[in-house]
N, CA, C and O atoms as a Maestro MAE file, in Angstrom:
{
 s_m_m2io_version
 :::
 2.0.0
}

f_m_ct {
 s_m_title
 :::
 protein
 m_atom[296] {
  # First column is atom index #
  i_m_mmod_type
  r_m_x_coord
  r_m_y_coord
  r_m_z_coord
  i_m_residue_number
  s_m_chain_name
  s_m_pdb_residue_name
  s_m_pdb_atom_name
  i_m_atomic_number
  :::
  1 25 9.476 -9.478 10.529 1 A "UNK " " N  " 7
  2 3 8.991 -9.260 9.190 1 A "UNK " " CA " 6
  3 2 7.553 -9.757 9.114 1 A "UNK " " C  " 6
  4 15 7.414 -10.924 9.479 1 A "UNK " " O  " 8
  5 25 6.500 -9.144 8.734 2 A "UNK " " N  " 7
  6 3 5.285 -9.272 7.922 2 A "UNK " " CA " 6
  7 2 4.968 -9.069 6.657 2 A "UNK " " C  " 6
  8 15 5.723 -8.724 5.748 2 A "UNK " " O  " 8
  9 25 3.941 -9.269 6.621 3 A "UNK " " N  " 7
  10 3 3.243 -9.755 5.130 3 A "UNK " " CA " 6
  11 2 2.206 -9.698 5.166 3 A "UNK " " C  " 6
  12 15 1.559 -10.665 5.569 3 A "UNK " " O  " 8
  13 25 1.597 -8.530 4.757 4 A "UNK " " N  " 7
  14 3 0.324 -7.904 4.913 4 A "UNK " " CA " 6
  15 2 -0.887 -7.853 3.636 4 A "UNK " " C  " 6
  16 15 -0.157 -7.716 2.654 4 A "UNK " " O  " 8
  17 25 -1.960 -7.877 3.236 5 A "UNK " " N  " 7
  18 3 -2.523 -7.920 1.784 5 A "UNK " " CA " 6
  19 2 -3.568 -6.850 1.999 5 A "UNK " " C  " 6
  20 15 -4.544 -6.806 2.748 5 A "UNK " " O  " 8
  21 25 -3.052 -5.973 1.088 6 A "UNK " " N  " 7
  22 3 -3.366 -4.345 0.428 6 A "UNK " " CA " 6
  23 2 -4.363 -4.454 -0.861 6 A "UNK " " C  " 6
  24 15 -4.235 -5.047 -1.932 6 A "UNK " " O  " 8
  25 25 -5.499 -3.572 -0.277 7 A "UNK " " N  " 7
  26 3 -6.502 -3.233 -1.684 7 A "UNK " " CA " 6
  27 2 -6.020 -1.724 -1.799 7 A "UNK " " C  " 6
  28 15 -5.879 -0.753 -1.056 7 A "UNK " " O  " 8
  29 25 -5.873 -2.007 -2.936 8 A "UNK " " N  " 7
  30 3 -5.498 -0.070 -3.602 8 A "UNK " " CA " 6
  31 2 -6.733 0.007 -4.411 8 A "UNK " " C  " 6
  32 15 -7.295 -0.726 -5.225 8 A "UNK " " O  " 8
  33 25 -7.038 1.671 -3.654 9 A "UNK " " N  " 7
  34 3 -8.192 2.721 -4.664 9 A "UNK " " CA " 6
  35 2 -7.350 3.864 -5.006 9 A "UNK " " C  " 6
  36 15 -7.069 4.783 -4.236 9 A "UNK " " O  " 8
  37 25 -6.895 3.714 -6.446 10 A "UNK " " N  " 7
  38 3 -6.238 4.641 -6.706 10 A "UNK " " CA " 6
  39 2 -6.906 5.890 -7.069 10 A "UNK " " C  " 6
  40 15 -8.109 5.653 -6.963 10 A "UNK " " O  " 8
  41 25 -6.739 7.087 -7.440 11 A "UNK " " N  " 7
  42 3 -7.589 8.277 -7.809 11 A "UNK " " CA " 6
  43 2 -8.317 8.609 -6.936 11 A "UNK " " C  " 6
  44 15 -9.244 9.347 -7.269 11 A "UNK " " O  " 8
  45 25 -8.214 8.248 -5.625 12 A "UNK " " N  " 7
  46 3 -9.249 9.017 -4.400 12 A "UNK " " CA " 6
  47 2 -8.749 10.564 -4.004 12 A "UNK " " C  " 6
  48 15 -7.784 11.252 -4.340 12 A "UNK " " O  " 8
  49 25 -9.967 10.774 -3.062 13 A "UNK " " N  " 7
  50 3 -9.625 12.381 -2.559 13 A "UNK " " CA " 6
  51 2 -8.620 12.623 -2.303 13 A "UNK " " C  " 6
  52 15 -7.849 13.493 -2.707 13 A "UNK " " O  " 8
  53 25 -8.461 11.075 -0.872 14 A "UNK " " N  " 7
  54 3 -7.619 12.009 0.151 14 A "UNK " " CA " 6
  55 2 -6.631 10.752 0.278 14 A "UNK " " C  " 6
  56 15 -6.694 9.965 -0.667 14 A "UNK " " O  " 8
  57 25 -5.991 10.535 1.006 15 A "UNK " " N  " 7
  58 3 -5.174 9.145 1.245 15 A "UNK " " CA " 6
  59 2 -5.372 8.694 2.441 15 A "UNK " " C  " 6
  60 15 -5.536 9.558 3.302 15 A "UNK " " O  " 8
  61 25 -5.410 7.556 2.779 16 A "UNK " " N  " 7
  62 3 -6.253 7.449 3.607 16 A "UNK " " CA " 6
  63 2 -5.547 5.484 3.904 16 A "UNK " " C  " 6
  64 15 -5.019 4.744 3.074 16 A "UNK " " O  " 8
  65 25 -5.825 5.244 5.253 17 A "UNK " " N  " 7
  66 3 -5.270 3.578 5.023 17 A "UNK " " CA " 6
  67 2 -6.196 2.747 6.487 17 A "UNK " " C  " 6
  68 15 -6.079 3.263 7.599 17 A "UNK " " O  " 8
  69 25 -6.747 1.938 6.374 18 A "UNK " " N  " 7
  70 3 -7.591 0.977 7.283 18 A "UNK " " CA " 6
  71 2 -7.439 -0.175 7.194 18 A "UNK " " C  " 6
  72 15 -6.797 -0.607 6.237 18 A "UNK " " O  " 8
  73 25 -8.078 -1.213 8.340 19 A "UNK " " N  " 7
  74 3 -8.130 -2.484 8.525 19 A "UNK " " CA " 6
  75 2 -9.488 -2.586 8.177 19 A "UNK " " C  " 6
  76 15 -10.376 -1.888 8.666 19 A "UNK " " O  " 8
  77 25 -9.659 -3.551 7.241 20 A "UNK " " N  " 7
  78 3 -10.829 -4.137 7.067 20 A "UNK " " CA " 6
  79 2 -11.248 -5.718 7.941 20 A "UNK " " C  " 6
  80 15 -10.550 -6.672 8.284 20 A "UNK " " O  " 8
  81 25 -12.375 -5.486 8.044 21 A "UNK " " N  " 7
  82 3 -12.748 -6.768 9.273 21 A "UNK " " CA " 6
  83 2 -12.117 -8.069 8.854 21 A "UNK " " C  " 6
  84 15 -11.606 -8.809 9.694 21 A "UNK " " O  " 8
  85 25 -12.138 -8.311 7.793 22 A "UNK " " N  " 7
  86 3 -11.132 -9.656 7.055 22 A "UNK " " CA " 6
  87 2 -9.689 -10.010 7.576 22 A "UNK " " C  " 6
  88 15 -9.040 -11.050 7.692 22 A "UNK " " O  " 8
  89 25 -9.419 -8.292 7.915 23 A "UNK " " N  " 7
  90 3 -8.030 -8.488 8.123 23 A "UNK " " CA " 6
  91 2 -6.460 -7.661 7.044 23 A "UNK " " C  " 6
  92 15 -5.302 -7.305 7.258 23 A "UNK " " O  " 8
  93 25 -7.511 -7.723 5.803 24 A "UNK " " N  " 7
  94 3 -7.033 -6.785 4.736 24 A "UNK " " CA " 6
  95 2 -6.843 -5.398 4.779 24 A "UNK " " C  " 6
  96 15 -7.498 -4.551 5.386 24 A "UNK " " O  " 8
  97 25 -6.107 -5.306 4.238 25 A "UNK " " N  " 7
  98 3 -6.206 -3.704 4.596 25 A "UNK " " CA " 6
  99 2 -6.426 -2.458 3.275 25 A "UNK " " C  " 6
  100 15 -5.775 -2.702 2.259 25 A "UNK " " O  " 8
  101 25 -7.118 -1.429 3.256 26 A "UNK " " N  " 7
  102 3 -8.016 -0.709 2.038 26 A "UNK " " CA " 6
  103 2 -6.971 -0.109 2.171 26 A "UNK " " C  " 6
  104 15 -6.659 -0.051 3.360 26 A "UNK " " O  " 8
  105 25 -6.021 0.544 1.277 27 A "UNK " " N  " 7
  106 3 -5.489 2.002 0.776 27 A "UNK " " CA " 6
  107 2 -5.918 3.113 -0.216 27 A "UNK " " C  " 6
  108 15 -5.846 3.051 -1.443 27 A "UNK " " O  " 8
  109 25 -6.208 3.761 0.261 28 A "UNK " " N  " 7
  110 3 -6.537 4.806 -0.705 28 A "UNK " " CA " 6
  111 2 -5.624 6.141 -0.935 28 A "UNK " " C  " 6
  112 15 -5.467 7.140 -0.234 28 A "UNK " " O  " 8
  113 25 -5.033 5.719 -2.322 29 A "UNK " " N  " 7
  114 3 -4.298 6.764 -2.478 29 A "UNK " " CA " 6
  115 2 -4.594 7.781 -3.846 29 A "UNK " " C  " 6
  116 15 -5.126 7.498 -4.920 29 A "UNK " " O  " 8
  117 25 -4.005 9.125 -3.331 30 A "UNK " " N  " 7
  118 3 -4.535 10.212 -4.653 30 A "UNK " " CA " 6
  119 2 -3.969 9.904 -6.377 30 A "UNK " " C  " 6
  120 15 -4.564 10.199 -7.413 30 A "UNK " " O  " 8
  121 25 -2.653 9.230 -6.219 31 A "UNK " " N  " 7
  122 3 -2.245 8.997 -7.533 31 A "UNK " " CA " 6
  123 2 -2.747 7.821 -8.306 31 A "UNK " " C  " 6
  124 15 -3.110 6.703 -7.940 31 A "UNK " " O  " 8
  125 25 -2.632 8.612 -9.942 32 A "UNK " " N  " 7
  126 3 -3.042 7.363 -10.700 32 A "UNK " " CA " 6
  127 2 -2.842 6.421 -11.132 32 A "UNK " " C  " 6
  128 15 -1.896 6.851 -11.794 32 A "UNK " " O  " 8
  129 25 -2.887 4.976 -11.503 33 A "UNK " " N  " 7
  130 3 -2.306 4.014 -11.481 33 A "UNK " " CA " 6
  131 2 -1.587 4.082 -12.862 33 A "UNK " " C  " 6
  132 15 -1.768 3.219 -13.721 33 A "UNK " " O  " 8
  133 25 -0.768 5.143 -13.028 34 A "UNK " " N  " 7
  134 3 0.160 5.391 -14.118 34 A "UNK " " CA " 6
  135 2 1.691 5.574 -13.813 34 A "UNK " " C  " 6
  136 15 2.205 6.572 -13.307 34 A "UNK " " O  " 8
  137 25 2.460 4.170 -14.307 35 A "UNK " " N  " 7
  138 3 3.912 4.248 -14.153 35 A "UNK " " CA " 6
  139 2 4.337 4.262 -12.580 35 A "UNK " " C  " 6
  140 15 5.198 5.000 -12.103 35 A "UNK " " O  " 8
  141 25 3.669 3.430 -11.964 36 A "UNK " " N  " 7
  142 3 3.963 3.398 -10.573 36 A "UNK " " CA " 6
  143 2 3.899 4.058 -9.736 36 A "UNK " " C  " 6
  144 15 4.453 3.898 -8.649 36 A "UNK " " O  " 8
  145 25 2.941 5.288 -10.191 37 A "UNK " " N  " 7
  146 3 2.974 6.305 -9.158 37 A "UNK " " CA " 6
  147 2 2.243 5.887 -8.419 37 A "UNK " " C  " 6
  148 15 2.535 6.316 -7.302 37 A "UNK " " O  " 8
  149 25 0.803 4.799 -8.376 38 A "UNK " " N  " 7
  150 3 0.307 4.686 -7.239 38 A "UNK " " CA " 6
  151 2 0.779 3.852 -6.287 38 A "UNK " " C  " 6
  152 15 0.510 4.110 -5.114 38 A "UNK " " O  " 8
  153 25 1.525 2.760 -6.596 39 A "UNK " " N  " 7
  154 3 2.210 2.253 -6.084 39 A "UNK " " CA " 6
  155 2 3.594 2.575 -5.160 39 A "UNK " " C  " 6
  156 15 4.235 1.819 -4.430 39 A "UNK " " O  " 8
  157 25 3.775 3.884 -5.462 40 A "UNK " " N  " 7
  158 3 5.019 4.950 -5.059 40 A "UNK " " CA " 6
  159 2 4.382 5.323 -3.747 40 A "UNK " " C  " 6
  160 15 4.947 5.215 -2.659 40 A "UNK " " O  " 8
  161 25 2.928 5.855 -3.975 41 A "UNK " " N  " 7
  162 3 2.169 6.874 -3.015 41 A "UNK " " CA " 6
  163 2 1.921 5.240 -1.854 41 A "UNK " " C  " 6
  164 15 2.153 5.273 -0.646 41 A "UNK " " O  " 8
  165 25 1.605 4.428 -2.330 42 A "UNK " " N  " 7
  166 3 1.104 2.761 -1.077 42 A "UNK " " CA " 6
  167 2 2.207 3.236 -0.097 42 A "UNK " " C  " 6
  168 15 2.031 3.916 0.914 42 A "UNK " " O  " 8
  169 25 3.678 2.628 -0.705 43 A "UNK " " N  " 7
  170 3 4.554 2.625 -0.342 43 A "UNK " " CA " 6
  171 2 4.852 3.994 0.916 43 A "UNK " " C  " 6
  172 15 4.679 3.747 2.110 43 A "UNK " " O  " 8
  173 25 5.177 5.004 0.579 44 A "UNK " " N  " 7
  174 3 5.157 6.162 1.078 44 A "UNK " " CA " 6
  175 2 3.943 6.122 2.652 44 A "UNK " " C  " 6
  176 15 4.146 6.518 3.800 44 A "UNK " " O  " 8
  177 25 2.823 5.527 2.079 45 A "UNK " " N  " 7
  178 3 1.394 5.739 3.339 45 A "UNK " " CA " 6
  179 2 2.343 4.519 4.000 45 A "UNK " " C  " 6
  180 15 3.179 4.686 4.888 45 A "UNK " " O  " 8
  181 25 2.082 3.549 3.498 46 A "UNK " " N  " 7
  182 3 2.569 2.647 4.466 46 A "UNK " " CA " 6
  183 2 3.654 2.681 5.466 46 A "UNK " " C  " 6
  184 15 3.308 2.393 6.612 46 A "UNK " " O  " 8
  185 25 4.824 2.956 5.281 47 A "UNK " " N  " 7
  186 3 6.037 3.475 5.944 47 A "UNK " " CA " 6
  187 2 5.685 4.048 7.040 47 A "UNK " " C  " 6
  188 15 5.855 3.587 8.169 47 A "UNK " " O  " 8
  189 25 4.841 5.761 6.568 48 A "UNK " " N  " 7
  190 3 4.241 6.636 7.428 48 A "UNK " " CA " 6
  191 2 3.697 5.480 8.312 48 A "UNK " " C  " 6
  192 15 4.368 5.081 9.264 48 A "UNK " " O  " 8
  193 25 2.676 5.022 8.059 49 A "UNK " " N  " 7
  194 3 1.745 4.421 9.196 49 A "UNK " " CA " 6
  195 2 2.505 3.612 9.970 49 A "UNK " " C  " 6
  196 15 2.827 4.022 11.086 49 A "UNK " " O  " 8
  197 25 2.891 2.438 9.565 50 A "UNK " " N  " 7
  198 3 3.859 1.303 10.457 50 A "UNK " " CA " 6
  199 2 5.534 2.093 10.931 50 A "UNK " " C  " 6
  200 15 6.433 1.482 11.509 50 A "UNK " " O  " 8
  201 25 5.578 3.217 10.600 51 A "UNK " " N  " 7
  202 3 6.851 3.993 11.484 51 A "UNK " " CA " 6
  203 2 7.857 3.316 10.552 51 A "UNK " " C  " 6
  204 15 8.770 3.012 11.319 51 A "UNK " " O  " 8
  205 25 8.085 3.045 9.733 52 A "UNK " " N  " 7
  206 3 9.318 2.337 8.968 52 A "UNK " " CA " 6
  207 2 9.882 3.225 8.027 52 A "UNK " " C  " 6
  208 15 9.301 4.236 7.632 52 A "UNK " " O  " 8
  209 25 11.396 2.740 7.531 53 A "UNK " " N  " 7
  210 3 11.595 3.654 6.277 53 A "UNK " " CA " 6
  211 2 10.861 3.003 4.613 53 A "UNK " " C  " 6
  212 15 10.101 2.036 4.571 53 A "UNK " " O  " 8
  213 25 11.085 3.396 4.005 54 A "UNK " " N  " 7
  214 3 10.387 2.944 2.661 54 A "UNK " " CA " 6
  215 2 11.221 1.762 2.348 54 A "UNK " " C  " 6
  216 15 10.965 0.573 2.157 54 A "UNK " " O  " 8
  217 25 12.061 2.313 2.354 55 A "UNK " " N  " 7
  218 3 13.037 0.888 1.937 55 A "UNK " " CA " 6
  219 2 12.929 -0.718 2.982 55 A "UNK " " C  " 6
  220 15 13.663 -1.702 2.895 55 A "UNK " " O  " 8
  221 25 12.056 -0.552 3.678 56 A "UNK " " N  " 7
  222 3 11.475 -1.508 4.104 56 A "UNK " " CA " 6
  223 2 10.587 -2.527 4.004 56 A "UNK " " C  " 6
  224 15 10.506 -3.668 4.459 56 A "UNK " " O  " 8
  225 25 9.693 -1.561 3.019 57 A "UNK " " N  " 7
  226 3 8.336 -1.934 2.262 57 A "UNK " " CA " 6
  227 2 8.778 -2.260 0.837 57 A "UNK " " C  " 6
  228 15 9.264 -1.446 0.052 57 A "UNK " " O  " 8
  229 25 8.468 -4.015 0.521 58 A "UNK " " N  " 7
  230 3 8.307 -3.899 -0.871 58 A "UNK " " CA " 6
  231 2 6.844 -4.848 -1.195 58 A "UNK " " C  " 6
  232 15 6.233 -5.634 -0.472 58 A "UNK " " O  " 8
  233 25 6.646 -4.470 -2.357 59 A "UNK " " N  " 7
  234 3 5.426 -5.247 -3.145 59 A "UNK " " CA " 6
  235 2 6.093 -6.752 -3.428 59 A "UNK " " C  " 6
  236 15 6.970 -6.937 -4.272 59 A "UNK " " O  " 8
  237 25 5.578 -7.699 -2.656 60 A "UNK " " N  " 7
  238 3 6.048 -9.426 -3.180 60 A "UNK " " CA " 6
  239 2 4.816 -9.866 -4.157 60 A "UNK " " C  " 6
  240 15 4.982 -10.888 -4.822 60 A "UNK " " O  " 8
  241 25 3.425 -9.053 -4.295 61 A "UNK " " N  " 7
  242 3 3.145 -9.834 -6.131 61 A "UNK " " CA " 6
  243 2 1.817 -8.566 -5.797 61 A "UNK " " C  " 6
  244 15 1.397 -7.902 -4.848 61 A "UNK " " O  " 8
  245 25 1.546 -8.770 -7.210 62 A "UNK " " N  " 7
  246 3 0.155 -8.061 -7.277 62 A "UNK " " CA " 6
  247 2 0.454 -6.454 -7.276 62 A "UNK " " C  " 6
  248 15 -0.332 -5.599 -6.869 62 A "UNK " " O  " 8
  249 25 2.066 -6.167 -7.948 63 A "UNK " " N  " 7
  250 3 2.297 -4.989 -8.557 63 A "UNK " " CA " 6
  251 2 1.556 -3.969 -9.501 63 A "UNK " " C  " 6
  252 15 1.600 -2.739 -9.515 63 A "UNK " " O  " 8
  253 25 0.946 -4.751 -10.190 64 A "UNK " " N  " 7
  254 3 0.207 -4.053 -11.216 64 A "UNK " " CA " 6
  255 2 -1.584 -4.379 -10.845 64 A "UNK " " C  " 6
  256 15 -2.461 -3.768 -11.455 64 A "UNK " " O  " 8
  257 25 -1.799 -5.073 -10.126 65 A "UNK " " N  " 7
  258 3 -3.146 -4.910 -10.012 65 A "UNK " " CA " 6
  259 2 -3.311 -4.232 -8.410 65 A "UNK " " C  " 6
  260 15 -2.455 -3.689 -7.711 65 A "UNK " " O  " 8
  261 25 -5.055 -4.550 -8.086 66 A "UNK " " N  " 7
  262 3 -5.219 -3.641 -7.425 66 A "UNK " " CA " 6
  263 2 -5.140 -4.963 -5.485 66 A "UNK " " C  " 6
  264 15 -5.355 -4.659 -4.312 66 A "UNK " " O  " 8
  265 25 -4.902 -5.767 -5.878 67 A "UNK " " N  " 7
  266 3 -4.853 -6.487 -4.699 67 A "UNK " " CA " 6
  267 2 -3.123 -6.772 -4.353 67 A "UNK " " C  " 6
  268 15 -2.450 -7.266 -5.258 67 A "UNK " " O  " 8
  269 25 -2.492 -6.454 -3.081 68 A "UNK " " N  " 7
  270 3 -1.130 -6.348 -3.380 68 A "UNK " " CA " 6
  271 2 -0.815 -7.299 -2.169 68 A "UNK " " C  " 6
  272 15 -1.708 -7.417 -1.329 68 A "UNK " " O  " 8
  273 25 0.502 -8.075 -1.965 69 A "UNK " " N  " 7
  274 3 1.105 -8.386 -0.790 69 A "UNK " " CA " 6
  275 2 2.237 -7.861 -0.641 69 A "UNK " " C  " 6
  276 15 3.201 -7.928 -1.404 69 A "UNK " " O  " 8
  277 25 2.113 -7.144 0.684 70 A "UNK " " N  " 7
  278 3 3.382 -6.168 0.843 70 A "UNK " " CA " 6
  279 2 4.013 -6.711 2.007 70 A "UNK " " C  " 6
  280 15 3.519 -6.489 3.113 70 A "UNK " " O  " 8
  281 25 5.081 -7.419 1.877 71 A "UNK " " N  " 7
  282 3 5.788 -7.269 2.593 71 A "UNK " " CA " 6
  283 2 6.641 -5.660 3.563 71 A "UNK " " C  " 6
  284 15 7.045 -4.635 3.015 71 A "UNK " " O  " 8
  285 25 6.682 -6.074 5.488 72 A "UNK " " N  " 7
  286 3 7.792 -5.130 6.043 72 A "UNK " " CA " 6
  287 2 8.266 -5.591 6.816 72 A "UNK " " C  " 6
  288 15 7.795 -6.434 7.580 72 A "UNK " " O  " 8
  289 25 9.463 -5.083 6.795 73 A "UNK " " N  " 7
  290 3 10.805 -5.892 7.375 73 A "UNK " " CA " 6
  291 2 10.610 -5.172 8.760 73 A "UNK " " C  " 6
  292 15 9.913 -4.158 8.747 73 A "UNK " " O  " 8
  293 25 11.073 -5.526 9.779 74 A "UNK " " N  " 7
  294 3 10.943 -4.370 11.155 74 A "UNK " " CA " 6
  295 2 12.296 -3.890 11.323 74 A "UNK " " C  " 6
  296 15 12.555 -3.068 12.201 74 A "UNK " " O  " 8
  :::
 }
 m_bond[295] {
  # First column is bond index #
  i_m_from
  i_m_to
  i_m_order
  :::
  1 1 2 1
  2 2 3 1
  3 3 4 2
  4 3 5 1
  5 5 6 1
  6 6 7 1
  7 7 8 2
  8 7 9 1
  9 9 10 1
  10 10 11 1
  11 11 12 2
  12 11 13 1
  13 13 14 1
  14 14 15 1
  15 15 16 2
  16 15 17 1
  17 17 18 1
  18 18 19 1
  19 19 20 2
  20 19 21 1
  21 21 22 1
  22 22 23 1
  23 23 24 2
  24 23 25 1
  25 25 26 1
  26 26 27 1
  27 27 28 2
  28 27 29 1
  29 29 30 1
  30 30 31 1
  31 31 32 2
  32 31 33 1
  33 33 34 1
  34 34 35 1
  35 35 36 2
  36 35 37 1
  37 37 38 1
  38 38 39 1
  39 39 40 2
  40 39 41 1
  41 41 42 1
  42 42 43 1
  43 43 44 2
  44 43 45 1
  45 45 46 1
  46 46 47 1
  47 47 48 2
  48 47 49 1
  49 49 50 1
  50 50 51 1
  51 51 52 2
  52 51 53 1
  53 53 54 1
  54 54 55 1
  55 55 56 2
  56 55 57 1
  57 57 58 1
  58 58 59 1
  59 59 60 2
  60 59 61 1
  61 61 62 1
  62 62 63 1
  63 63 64 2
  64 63 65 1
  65 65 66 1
  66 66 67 1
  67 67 68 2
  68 67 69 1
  69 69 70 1
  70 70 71 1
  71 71 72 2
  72 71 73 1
  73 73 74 1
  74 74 75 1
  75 75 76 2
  76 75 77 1
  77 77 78 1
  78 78 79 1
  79 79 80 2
  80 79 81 1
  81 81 82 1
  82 82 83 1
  83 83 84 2
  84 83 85 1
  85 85 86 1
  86 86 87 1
  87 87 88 2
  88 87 89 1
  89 89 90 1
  90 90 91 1
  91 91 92 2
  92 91 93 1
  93 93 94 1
  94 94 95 1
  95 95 96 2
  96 95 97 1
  97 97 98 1
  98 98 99 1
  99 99 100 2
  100 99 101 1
  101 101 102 1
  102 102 103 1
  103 103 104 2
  104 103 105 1
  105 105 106 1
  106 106 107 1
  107 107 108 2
  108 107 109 1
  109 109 110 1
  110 110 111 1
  111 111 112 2
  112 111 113 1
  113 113 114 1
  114 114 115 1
  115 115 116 2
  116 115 117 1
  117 117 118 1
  118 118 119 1
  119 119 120 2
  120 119 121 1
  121 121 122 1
  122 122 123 1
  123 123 124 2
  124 123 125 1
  125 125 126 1
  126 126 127 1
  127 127 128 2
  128 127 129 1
  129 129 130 1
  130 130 131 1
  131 131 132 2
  132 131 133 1
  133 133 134 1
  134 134 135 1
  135 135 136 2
  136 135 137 1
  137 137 138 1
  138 138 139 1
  139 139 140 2
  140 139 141 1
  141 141 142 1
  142 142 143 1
  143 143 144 2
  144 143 145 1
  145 145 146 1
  146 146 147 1
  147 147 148 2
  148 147 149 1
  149 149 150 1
  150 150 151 1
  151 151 152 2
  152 151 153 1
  153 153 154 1
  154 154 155 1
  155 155 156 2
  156 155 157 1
  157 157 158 1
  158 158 159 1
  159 159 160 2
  160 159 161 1
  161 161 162 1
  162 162 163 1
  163 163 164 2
  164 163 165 1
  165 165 166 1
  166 166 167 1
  167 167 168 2
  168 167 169 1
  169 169 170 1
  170 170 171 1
  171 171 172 2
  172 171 173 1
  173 173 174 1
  174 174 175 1
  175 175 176 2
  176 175 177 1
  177 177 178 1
  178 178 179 1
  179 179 180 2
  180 179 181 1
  181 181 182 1
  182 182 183 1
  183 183 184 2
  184 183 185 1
  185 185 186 1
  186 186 187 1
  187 187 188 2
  188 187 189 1
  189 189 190 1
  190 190 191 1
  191 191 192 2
  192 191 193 1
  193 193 194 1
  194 194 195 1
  195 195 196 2
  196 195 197 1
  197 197 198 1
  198 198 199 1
  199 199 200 2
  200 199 201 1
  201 201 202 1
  202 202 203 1
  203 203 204 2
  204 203 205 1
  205 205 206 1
  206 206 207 1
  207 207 208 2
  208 207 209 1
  209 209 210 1
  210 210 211 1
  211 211 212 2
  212 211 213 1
  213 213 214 1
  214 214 215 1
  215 215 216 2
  216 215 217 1
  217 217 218 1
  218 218 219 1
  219 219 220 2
  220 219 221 1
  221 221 222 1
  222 222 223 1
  223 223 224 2
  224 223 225 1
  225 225 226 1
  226 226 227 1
  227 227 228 2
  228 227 229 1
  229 229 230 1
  230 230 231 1
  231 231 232 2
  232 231 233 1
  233 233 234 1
  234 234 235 1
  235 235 236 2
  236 235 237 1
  237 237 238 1
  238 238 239 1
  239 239 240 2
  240 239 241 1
  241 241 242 1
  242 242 243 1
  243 243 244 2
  244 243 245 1
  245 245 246 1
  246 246 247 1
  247 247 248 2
  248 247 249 1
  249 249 250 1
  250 250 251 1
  251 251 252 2
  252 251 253 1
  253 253 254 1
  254 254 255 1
  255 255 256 2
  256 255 257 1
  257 257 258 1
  258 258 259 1
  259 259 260 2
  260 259 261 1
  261 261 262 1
  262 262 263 1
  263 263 264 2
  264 263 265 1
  265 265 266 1
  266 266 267 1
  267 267 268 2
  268 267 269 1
  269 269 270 1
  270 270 271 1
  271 271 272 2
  272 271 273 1
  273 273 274 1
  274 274 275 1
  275 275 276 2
  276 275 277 1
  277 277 278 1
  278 278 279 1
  279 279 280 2
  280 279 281 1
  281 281 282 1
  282 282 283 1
  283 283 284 2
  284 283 285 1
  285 285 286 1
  286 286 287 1
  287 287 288 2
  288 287 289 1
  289 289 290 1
  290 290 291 1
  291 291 292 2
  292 291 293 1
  293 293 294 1
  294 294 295 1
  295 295 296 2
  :::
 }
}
C-alpha cells in the first residue's frame, strides 16, 4: 500500500498524469469539479496508470480541494 499526493487541474484538454520533481504528482483531468465528477475522472486515470482496479484507489483527505492524498492498496 501507498500514499501518494495529487494536484488536480480540473477542466483541462486532455487527461493527462505526471511526476513532478517534488515528488507530487499533477493530474489533469477533463471534468469539472462538480459533484465529484472530477474526482471520479482522478480515480479512473489513476487505476489506468498504476494497473489497479478503482476500488483500490481512495481519496484519504483533500476531497474537495485541489491538493489530494490518495491512497493504493496493491
Amino acid at each position: 500500500m501507498k500514499t501518494i499526493r495529487v494536484r488536480v487541474k480540473p477542466n483541462a484538454r486532455a487527461c493527462a498524469l505526471e511526476q513532478m520533481a517534488d515528488g507530487t504528482w499533477l493530474a489533469r483531468v477533463k471534468s469539472p469539479p462538480v459533484e465529484g465528477k472530477a474526482n471520479e475522472e482522478l480515480v479512473s486515470l489513476l487505476a489506468e496508470h498504476f494497473a489497479v482496479r478503482k476500488a483500490q484507489i481512495s481519496i484519504k483527505s483533500g476531497a474537495s480541494g485541489r491538493m489530494k492524498l490518495v491512497q493504493i492498496q496493491d
